[in-house]
Short mmCIF file of the C-alpha atoms (twelve columns), coordinates in Angstrom:
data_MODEL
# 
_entry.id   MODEL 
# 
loop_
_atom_site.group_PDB 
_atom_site.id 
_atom_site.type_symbol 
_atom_site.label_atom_id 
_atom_site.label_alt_id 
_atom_site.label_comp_id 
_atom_site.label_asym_id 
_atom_site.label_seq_id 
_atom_site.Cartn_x 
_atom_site.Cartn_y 
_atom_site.Cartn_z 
_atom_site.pdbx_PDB_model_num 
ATOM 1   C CA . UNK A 1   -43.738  79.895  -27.252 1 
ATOM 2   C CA . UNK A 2   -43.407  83.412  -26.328 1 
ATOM 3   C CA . UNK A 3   -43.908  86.671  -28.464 1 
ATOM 4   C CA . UNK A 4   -40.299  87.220  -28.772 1 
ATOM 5   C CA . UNK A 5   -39.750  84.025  -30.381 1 
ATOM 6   C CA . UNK A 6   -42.409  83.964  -32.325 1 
ATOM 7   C CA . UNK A 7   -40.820  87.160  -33.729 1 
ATOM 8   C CA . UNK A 8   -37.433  85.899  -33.836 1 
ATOM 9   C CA . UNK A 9   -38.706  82.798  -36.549 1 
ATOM 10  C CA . UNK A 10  -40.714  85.289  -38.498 1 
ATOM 11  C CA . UNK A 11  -37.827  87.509  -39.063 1 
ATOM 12  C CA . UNK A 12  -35.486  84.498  -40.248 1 
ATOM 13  C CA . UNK A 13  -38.379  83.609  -42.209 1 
ATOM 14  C CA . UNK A 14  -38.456  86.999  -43.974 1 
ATOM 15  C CA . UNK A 15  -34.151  87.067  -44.667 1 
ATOM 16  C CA . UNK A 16  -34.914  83.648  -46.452 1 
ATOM 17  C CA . UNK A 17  -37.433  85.090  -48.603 1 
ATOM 18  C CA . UNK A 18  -35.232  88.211  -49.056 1 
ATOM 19  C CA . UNK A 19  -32.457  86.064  -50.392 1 
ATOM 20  C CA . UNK A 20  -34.652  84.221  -52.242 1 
ATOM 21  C CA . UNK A 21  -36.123  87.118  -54.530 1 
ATOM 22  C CA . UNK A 22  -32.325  88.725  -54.392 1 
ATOM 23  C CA . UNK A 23  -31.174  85.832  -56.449 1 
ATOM 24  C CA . UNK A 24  -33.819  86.111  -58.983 1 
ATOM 25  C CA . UNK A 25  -33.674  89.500  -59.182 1 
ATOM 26  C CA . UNK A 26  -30.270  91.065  -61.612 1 
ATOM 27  C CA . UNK A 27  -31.278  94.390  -61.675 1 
ATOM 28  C CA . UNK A 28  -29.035  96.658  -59.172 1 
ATOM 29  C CA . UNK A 29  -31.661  99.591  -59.172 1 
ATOM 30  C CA . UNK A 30  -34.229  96.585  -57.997 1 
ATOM 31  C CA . UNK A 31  -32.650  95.292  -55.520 1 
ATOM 32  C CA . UNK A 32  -31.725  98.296  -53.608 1 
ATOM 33  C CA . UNK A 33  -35.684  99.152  -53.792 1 
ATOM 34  C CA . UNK A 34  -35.869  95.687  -52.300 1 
ATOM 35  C CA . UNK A 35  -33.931  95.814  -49.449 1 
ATOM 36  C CA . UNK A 36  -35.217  99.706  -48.444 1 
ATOM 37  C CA . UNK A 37  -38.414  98.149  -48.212 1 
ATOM 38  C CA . UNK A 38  -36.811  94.964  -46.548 1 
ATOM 39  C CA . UNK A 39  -35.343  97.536  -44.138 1 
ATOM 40  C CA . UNK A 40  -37.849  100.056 -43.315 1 
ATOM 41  C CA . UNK A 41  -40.460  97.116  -42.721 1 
ATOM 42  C CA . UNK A 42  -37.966  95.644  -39.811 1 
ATOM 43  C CA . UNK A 43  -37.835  99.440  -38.541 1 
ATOM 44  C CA . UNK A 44  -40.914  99.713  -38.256 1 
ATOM 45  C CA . UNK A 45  -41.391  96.423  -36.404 1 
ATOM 46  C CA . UNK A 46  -38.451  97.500  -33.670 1 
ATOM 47  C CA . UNK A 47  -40.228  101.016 -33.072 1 
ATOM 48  C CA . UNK A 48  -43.471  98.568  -32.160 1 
ATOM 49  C CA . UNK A 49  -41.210  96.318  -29.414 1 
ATOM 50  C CA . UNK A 50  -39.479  99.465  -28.067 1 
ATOM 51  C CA . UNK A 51  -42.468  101.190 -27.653 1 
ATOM 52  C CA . UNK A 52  -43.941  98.412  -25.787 1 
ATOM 53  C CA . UNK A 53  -46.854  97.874  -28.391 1 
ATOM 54  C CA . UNK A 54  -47.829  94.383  -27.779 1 
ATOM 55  C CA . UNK A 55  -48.076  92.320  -30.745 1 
ATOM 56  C CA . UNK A 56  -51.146  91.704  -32.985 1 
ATOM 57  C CA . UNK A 57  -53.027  89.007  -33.284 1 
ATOM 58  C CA . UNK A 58  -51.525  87.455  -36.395 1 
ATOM 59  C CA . UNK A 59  -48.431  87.886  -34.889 1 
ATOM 60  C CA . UNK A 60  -49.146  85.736  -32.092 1 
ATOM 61  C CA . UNK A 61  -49.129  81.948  -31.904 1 
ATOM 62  C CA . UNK A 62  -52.745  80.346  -32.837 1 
ATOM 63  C CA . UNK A 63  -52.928  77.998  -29.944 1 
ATOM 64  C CA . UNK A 64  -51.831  80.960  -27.555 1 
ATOM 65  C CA . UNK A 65  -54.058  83.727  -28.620 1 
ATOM 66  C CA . UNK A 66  -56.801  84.499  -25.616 1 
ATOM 67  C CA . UNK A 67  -60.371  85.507  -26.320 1 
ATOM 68  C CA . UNK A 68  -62.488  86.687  -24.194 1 
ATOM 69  C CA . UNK A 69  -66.492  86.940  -25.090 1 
ATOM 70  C CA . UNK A 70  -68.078  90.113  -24.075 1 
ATOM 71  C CA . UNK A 71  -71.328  88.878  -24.266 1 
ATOM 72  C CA . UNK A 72  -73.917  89.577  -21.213 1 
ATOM 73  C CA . UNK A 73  -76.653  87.931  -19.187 1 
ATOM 74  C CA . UNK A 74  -79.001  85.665  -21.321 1 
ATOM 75  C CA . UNK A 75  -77.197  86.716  -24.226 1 
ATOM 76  C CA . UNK A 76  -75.946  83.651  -26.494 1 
ATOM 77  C CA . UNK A 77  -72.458  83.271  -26.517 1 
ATOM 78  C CA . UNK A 78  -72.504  82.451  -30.856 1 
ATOM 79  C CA . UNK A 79  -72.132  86.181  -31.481 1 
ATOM 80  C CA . UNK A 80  -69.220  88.212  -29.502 1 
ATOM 81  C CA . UNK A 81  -70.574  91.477  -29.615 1 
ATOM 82  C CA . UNK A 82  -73.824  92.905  -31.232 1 
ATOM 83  C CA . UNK A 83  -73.693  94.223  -34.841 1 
ATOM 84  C CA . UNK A 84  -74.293  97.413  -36.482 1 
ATOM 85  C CA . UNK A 85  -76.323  98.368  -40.021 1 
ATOM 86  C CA . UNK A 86  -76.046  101.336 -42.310 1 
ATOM 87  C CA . UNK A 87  -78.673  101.129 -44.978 1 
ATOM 88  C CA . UNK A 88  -79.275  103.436 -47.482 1 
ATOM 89  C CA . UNK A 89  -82.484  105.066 -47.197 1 
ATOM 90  C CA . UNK A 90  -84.926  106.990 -50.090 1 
ATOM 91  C CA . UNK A 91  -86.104  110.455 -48.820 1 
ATOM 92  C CA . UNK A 92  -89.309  109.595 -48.280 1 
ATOM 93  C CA . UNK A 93  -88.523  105.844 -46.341 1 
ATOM 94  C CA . UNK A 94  -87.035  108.398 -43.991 1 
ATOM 95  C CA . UNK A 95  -89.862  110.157 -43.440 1 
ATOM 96  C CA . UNK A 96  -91.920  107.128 -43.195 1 
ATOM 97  C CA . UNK A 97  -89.729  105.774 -40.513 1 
ATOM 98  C CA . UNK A 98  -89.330  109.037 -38.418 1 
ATOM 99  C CA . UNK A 99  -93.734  109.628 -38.551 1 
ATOM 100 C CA . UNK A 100 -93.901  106.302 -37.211 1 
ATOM 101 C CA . UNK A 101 -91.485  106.040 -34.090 1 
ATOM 102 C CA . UNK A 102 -92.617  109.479 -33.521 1 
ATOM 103 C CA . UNK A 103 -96.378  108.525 -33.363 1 
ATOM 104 C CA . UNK A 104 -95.258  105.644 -31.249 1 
ATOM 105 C CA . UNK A 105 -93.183  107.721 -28.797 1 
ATOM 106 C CA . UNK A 106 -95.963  110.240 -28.490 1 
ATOM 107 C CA . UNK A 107 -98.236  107.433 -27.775 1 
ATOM 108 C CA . UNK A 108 -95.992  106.173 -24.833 1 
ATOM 109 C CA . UNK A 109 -95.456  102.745 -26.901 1 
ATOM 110 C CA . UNK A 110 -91.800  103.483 -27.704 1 
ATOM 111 C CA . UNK A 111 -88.647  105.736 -26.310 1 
ATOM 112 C CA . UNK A 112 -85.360  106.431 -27.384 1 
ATOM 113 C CA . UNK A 113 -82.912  103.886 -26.217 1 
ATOM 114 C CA . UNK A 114 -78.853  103.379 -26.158 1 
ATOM 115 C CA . UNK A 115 -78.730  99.542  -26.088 1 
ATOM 116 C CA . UNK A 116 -76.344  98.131  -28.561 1 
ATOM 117 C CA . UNK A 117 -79.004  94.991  -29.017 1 
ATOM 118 C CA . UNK A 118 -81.077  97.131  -31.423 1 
ATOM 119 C CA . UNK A 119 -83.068  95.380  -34.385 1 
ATOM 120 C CA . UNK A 120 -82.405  97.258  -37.845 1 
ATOM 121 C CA . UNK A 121 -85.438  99.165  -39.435 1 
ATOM 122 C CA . UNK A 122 -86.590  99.409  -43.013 1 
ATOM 123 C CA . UNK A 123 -89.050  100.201 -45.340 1 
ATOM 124 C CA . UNK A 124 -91.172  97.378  -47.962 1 
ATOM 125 C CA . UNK A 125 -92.875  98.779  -50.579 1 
ATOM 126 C CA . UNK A 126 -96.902  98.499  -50.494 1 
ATOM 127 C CA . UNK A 127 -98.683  97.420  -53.707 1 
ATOM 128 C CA . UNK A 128 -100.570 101.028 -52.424 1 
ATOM 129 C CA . UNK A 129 -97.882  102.735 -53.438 1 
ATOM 130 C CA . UNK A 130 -96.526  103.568 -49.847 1 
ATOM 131 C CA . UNK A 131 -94.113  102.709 -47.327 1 
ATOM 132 C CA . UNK A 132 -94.687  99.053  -44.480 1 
ATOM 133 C CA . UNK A 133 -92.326  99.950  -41.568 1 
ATOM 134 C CA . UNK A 134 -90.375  96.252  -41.266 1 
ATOM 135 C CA . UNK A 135 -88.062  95.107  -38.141 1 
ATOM 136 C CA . UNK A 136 -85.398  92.573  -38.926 1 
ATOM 137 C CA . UNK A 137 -84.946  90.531  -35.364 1 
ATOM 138 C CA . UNK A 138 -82.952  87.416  -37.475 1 
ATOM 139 C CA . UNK A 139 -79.403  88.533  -35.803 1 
ATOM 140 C CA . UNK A 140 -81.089  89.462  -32.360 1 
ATOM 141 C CA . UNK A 141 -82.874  86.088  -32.238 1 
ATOM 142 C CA . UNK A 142 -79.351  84.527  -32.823 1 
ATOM 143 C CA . UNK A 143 -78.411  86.398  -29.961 1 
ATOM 144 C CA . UNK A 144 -81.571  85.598  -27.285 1 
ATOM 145 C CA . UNK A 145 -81.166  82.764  -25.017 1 
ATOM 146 C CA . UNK A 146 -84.751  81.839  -25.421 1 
ATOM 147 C CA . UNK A 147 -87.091  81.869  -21.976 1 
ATOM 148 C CA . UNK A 148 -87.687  78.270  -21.246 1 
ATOM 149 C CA . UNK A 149 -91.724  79.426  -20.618 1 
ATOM 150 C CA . UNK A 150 -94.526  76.091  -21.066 1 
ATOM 151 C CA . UNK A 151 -96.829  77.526  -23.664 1 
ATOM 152 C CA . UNK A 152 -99.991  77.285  -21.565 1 
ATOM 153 C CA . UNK A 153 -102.709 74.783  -23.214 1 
ATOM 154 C CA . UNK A 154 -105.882 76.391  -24.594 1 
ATOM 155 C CA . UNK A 155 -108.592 74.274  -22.258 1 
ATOM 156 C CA . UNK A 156 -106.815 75.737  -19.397 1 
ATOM 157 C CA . UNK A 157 -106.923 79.212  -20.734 1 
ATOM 158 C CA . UNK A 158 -110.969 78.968  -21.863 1 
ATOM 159 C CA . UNK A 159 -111.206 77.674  -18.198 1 
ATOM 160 C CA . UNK A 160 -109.666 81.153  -16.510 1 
ATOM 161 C CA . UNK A 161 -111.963 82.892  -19.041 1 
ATOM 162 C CA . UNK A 162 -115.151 81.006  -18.242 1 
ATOM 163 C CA . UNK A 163 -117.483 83.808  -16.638 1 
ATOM 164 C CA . UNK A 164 -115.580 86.763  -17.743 1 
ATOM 165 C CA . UNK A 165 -117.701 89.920  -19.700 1 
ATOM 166 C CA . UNK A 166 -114.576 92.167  -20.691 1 
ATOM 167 C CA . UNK A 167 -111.822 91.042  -22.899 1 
ATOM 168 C CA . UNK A 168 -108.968 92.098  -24.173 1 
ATOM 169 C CA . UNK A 169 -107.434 92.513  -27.610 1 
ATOM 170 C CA . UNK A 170 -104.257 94.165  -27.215 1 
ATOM 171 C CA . UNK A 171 -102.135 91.706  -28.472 1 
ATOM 172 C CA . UNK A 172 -103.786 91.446  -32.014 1 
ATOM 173 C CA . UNK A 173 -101.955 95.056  -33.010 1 
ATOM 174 C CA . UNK A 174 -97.803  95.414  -32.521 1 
ATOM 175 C CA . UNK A 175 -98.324  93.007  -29.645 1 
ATOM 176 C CA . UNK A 176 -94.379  93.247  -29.642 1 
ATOM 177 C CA . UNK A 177 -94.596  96.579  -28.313 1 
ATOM 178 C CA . UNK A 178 -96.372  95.308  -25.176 1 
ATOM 179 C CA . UNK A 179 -93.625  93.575  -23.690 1 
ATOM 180 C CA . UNK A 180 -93.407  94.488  -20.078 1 
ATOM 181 C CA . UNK A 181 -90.016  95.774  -18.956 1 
ATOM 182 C CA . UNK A 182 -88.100  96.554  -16.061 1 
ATOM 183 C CA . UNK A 183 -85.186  99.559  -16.218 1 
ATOM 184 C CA . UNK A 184 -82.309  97.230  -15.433 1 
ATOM 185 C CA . UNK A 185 -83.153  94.935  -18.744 1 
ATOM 186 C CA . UNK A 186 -83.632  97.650  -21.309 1 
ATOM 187 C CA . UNK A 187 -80.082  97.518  -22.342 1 
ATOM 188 C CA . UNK A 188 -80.072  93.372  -22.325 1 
ATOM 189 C CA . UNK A 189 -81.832  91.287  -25.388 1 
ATOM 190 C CA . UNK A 190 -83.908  89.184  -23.524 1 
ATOM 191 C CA . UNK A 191 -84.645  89.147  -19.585 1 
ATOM 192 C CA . UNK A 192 -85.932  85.799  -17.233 1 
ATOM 193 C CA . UNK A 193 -89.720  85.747  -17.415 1 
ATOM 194 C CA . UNK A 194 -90.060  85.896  -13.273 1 
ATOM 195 C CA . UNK A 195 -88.317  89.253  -13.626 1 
ATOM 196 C CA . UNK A 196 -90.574  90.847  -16.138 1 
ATOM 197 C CA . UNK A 197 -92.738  92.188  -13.954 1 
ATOM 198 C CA . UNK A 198 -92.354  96.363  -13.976 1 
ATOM 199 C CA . UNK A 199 -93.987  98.857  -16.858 1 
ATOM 200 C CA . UNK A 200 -92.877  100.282 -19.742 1 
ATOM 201 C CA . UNK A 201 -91.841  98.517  -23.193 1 
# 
């Protein structure tokens, strides 16, 4: 069924409803406001054809109505597009926020970035009396095709340790920050595990 049609039946639709709240209406007065609203409603929906405004989606049939996903590579196809957060934040959660991705940035563990997969950041209160910086990753997790990586088994691991004098604890503090990155997946949420092979987080 084309748009034209479709607009054709919804216009008969809205005469029938017209007559239908004429007839229970005896005022004069009210139904003169009626049909000026009747009639500048069907003026405004000619201006839309003429001016070659194509319809919106509710006017357009269900079964005909295309959507295209804009999500990207290794992105999950359950959520179109990524979200955005506002939060309301104290004075001082704002200063706790800014210290801390400044420390970070100065410390070449974190830099300003334009992807639209960002993970919203906010502020718990410590029984101290101050501010723990918290990441919520719930809607970007949705979003993550997860890497289909074996979890390697811990015999195996004490095995390529066996011998070694240095070792490493990296991992134990904001080991999410160590994530190694190439330039062409900053802007994705996830990235295949061969290709993370560059510097940079």
């Amino acid at each position: 069924m084309t748009c034209e049609k479709i607009e054709e039946r919804r216009q008969k639709k809205l005469e029938a409803q017209l007559e239908a709240q004429l007839e229970r209406i005896s005022d004069e007065s009210s139904q003169i406001n009626l049909l000026a609203q009747f009639e500048t409603r069907r003026r405004k929906k000619e201006t839309q054809k003429d001016s070659g405004r194509p319809l919106t989606t509710t006017e357009q049939e269900p079964s005909k109505t295309r959507t295209t996903p804009s999500t990207r590579l290794h992105a999950s196809s359950k959520t179109s597009s990524p979200r955005r957060f506002r939060r309301k934040f104290l004075l001082s959660e704002v200063q706790t926020i800014d210290d801390f991705f400044e420390g970070r940035r100065k410390a070449d563990h974190v830099r300003e970035s334009i992807s639209p997969h960002s993970s919203p950041t906010f502020c718990v209160k410590k029984a101290t009396g101050g501010w723990r910086i918290a990441h919520t990753f719930n809607n970007l997790d949705d979003a993550t095709i997860p890497a289909q990586t074996p979890i390697p088994r811990k015999d195996m691991d004490l095995d390529a340790m066996s011998g070694s004098v240095i070792y490493s604890a990296i991992d134990l503090t904001n080991g999410f920050y160590q994530i190694l990155m190439r330039e062409t997946f900053l802007s994705r949420p996830s990235a295949p595990p061969a290709a993370c092979s560059g510097s940079g987080s």
